[in-house]
PDB file as gemmi writes it, atoms N, CA and C in Angstrom:
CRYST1    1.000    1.000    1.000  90.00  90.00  90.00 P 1                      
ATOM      1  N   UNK A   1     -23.641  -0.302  16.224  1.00  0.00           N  
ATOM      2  CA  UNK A   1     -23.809   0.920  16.972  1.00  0.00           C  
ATOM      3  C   UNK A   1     -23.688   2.119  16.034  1.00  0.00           C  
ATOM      4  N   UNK A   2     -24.167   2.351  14.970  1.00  0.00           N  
ATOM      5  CA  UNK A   2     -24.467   2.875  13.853  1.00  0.00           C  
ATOM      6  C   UNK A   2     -25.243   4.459  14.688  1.00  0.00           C  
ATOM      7  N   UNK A   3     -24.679   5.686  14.042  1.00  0.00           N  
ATOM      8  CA  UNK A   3     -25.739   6.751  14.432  1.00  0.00           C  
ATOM      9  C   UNK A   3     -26.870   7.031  13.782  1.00  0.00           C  
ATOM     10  N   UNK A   4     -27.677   7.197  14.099  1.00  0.00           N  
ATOM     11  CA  UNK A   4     -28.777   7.675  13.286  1.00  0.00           C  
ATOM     12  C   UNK A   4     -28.880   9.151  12.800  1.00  0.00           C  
ATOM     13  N   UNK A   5     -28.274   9.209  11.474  1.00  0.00           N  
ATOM     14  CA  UNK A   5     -29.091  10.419  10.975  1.00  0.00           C  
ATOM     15  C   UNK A   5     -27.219  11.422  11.708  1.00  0.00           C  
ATOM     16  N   UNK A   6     -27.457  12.229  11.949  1.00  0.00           N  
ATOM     17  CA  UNK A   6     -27.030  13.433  12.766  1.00  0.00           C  
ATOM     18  C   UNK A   6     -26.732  13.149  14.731  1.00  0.00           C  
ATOM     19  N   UNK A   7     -28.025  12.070  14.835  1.00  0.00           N  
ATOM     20  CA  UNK A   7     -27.779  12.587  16.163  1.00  0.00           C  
ATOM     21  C   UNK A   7     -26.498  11.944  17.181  1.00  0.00           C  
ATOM     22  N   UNK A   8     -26.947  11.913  18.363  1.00  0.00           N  
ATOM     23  CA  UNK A   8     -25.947  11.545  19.636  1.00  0.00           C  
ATOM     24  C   UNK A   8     -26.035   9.943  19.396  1.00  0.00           C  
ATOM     25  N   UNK A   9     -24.516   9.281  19.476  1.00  0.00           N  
ATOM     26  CA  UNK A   9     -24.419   8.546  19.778  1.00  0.00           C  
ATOM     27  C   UNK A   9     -24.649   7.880  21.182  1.00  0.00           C  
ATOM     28  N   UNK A  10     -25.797   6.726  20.923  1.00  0.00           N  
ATOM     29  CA  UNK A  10     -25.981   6.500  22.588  1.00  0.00           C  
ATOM     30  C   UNK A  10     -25.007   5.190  23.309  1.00  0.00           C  
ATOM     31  N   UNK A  11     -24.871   5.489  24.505  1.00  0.00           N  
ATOM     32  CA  UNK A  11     -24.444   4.966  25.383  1.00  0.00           C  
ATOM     33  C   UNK A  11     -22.291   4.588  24.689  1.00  0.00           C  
ATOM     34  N   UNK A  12     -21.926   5.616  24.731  1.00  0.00           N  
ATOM     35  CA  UNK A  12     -20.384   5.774  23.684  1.00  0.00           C  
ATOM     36  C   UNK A  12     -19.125   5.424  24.749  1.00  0.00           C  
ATOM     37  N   UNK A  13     -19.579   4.060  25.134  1.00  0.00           N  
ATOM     38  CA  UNK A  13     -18.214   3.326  25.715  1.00  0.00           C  
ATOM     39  C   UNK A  13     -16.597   3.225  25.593  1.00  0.00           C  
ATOM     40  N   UNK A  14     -16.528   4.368  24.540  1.00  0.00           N  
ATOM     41  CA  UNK A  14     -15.127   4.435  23.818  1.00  0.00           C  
ATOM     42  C   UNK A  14     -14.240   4.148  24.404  1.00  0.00           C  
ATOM     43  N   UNK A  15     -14.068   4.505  25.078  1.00  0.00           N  
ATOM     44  CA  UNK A  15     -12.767   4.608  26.866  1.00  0.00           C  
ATOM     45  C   UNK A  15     -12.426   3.317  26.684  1.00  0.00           C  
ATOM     46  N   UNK A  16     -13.150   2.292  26.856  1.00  0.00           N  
ATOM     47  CA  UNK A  16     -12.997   1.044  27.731  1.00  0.00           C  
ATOM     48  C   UNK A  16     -12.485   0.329  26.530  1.00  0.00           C  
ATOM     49  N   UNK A  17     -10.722  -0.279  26.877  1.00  0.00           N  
ATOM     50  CA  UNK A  17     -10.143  -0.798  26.282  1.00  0.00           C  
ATOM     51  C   UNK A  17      -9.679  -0.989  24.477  1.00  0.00           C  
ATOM     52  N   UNK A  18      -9.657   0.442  24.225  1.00  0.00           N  
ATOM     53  CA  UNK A  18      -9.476   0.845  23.140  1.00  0.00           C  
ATOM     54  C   UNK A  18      -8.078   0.526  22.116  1.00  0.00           C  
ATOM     55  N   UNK A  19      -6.863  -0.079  22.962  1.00  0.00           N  
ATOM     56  CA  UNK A  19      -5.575  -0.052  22.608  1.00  0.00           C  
ATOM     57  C   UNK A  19      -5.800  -1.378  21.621  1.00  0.00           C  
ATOM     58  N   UNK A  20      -6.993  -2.338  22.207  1.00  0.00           N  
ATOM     59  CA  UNK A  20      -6.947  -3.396  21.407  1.00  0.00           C  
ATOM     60  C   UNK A  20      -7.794  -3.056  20.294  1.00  0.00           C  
ATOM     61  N   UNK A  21      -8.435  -2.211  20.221  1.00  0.00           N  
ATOM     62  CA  UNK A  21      -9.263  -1.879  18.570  1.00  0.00           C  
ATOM     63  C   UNK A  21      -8.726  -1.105  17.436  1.00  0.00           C  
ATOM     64  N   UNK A  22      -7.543  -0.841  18.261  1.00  0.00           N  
ATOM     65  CA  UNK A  22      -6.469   0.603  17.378  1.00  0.00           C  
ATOM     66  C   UNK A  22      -5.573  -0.450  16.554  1.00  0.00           C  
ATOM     67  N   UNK A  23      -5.694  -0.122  15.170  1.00  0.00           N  
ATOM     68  CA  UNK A  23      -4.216  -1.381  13.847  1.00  0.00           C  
ATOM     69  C   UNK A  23      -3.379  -0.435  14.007  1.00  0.00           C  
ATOM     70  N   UNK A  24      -2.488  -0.840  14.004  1.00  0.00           N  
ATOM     71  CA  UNK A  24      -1.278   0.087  13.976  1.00  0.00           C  
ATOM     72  C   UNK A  24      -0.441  -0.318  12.791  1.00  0.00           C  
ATOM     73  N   UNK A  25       0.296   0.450  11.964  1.00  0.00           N  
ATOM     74  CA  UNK A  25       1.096  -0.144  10.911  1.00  0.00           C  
ATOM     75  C   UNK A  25       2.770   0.315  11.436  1.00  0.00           C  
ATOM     76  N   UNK A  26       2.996  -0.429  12.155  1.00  0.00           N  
ATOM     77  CA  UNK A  26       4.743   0.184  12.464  1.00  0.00           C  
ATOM     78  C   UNK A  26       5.163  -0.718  11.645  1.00  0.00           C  
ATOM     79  N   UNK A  27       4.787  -1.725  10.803  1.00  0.00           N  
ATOM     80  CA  UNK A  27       5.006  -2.730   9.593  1.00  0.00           C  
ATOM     81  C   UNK A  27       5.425  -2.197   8.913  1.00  0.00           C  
ATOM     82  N   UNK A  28       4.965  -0.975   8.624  1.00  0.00           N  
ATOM     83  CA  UNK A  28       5.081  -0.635   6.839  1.00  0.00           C  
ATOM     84  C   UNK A  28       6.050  -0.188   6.290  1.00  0.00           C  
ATOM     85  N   UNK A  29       7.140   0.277   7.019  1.00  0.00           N  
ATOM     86  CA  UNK A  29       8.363   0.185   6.386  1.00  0.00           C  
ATOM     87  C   UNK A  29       9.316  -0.673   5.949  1.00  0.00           C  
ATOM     88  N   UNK A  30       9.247  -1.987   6.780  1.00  0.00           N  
ATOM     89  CA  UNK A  30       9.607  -3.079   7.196  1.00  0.00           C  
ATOM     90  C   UNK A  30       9.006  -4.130   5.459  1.00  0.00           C  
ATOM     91  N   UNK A  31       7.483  -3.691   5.229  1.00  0.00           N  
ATOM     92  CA  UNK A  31       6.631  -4.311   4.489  1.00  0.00           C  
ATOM     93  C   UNK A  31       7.122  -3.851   2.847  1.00  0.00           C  
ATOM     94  N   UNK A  32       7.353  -2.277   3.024  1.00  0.00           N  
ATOM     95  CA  UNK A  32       7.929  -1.724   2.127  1.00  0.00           C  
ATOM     96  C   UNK A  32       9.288  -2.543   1.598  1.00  0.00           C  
ATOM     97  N   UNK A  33       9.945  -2.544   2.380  1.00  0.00           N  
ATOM     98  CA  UNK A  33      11.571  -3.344   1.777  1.00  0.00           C  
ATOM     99  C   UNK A  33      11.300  -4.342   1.243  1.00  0.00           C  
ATOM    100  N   UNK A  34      10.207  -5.404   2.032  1.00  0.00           N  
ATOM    101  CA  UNK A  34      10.012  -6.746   1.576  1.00  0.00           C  
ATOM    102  C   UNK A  34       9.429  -6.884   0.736  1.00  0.00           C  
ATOM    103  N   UNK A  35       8.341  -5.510  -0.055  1.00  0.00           N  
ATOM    104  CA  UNK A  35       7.877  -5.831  -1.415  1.00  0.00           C  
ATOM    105  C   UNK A  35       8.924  -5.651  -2.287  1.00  0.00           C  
ATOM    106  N   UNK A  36       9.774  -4.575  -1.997  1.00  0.00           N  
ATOM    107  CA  UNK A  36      10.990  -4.609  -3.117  1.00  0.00           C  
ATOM    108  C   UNK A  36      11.756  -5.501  -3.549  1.00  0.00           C  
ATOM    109  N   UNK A  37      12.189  -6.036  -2.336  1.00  0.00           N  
ATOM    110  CA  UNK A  37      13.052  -7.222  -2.905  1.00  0.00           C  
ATOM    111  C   UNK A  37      12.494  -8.354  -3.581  1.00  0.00           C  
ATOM    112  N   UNK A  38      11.259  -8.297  -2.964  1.00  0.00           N  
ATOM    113  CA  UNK A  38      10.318  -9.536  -3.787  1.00  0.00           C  
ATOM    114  C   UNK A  38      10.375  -9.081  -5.401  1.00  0.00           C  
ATOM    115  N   UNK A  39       9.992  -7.678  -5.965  1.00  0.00           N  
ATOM    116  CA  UNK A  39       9.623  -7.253  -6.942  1.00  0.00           C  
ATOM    117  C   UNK A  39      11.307  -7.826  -7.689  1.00  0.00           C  
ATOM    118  N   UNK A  40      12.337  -7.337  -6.924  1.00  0.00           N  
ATOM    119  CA  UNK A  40      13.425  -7.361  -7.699  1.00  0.00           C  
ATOM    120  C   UNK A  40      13.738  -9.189  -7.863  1.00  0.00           C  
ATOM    121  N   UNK A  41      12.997 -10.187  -7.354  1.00  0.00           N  
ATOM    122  CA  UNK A  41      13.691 -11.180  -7.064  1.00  0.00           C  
ATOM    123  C   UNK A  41      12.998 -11.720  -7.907  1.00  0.00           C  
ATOM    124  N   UNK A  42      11.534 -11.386  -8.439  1.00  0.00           N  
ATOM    125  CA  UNK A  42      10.375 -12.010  -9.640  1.00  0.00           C  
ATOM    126  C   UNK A  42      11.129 -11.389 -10.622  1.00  0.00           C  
ATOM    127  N   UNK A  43      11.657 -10.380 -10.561  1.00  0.00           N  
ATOM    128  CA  UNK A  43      11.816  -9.694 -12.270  1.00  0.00           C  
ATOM    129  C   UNK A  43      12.147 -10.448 -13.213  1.00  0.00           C  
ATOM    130  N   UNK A  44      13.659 -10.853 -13.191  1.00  0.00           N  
ATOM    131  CA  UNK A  44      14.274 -11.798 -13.915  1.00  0.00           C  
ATOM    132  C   UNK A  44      12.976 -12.570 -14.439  1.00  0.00           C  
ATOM    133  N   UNK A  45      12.184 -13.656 -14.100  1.00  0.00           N  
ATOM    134  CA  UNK A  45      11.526 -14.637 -14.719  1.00  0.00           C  
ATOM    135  C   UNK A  45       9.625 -13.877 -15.208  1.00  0.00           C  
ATOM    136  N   UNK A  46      10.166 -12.751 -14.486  1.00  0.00           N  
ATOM    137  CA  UNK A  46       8.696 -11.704 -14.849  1.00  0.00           C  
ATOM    138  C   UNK A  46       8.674 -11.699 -16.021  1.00  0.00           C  
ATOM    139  N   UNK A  47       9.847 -10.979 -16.772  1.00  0.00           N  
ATOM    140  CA  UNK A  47       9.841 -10.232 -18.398  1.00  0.00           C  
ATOM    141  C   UNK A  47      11.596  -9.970 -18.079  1.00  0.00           C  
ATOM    142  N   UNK A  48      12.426 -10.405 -19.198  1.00  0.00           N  
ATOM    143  CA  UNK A  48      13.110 -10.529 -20.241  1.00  0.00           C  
ATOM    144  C   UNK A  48      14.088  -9.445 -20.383  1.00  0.00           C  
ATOM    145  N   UNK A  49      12.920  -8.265 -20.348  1.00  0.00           N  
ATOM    146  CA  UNK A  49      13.751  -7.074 -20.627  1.00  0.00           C  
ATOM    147  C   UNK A  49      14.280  -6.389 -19.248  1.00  0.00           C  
ATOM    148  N   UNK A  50      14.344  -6.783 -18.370  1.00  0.00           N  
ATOM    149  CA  UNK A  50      14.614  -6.127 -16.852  1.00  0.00           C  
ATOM    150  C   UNK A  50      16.077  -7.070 -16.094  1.00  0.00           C  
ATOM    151  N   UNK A  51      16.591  -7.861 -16.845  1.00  0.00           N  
ATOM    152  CA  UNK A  51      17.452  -8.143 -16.562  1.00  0.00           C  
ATOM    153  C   UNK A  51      18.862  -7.387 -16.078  1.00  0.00           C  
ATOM    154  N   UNK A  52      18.765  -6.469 -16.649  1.00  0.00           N  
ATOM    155  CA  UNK A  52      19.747  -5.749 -16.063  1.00  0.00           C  
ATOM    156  C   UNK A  52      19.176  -4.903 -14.651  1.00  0.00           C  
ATOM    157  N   UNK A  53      18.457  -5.464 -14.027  1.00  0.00           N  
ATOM    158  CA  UNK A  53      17.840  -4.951 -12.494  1.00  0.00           C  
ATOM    159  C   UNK A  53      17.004  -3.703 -12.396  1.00  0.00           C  
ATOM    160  N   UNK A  54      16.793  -3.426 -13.395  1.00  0.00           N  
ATOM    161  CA  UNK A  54      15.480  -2.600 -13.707  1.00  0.00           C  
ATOM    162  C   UNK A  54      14.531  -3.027 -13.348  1.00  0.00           C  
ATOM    163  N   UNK A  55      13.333  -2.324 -12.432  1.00  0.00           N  
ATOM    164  CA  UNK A  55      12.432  -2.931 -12.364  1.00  0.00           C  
ATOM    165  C   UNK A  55      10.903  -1.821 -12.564  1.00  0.00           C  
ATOM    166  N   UNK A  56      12.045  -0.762 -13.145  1.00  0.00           N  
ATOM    167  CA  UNK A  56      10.438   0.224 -13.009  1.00  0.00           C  
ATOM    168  C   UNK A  56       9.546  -0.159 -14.541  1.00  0.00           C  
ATOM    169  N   UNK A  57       8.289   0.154 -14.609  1.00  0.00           N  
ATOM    170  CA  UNK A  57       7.408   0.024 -15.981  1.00  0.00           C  
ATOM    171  C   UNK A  57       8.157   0.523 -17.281  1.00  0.00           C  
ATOM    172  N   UNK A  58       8.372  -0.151 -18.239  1.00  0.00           N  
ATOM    173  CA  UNK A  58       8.819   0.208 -19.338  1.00  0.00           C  
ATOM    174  C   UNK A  58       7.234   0.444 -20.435  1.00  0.00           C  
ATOM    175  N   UNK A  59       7.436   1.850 -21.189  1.00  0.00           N  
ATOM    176  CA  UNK A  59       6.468   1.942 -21.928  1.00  0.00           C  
ATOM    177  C   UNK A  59       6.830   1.581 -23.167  1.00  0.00           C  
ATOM    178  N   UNK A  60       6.031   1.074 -24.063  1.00  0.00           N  
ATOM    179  CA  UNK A  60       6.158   0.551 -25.008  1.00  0.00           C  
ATOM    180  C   UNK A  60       5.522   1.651 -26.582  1.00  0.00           C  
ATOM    181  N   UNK A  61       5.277   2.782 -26.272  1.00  0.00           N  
ATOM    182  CA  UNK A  61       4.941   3.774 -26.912  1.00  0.00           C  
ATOM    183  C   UNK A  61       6.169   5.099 -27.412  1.00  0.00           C  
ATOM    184  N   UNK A  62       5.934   5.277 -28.020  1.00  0.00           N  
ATOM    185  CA  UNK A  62       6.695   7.172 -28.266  1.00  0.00           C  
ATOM    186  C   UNK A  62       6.207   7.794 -27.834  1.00  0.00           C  
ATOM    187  N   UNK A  63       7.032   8.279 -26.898  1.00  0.00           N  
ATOM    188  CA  UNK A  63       6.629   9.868 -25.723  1.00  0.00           C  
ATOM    189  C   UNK A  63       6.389  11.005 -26.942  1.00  0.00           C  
ATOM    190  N   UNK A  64       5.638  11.340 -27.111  1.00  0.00           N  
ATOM    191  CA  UNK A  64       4.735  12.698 -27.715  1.00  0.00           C  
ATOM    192  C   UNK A  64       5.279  14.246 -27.395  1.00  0.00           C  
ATOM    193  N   UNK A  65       5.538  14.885 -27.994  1.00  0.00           N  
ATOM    194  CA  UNK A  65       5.870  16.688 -27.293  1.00  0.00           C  
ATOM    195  C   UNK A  65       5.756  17.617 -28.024  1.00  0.00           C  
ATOM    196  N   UNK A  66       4.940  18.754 -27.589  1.00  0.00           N  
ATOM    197  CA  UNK A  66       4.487  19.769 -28.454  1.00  0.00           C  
ATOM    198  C   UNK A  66       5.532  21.077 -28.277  1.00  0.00           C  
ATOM    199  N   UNK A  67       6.693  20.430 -28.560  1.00  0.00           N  
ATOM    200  CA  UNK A  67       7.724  21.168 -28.951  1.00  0.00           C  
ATOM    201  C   UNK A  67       7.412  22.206 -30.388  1.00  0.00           C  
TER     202      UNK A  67                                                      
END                                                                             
């Protein structure tokens, strides 16, 4: 049911039973925690250096500054 171009959508049944076409994410906070702990629970056998419960990106470069 694609519009053509600009114009009127024909015959736009929207109304009719819409609650079931709507995703809702009331998950995602819920989803949020559970990636963390996952992240914190791989680390250990991820990489070596995160053992002490670190889990944010470590760069492996010298930060630069035009001090």
């Amino acid at each position: 049911m694609a519009p053509s171009r600009n114009g009127m959508i024909l015959k736009p049944h929207f109304h009719k039973d819409w609650q079931q076409r709507v995703d809702t994410w009331f998950n995602q906070p819920a989803r949020k925690i559970r990636r963390r702990k996952a992240r914190k629970w791989h680390a250990p056998s991820a990489s070596p250096w995160t053992q002490g419960g670190e889990t944010n990106p470590r760069s492996h470069c010298r930060p630069t500054c035009s001090a």
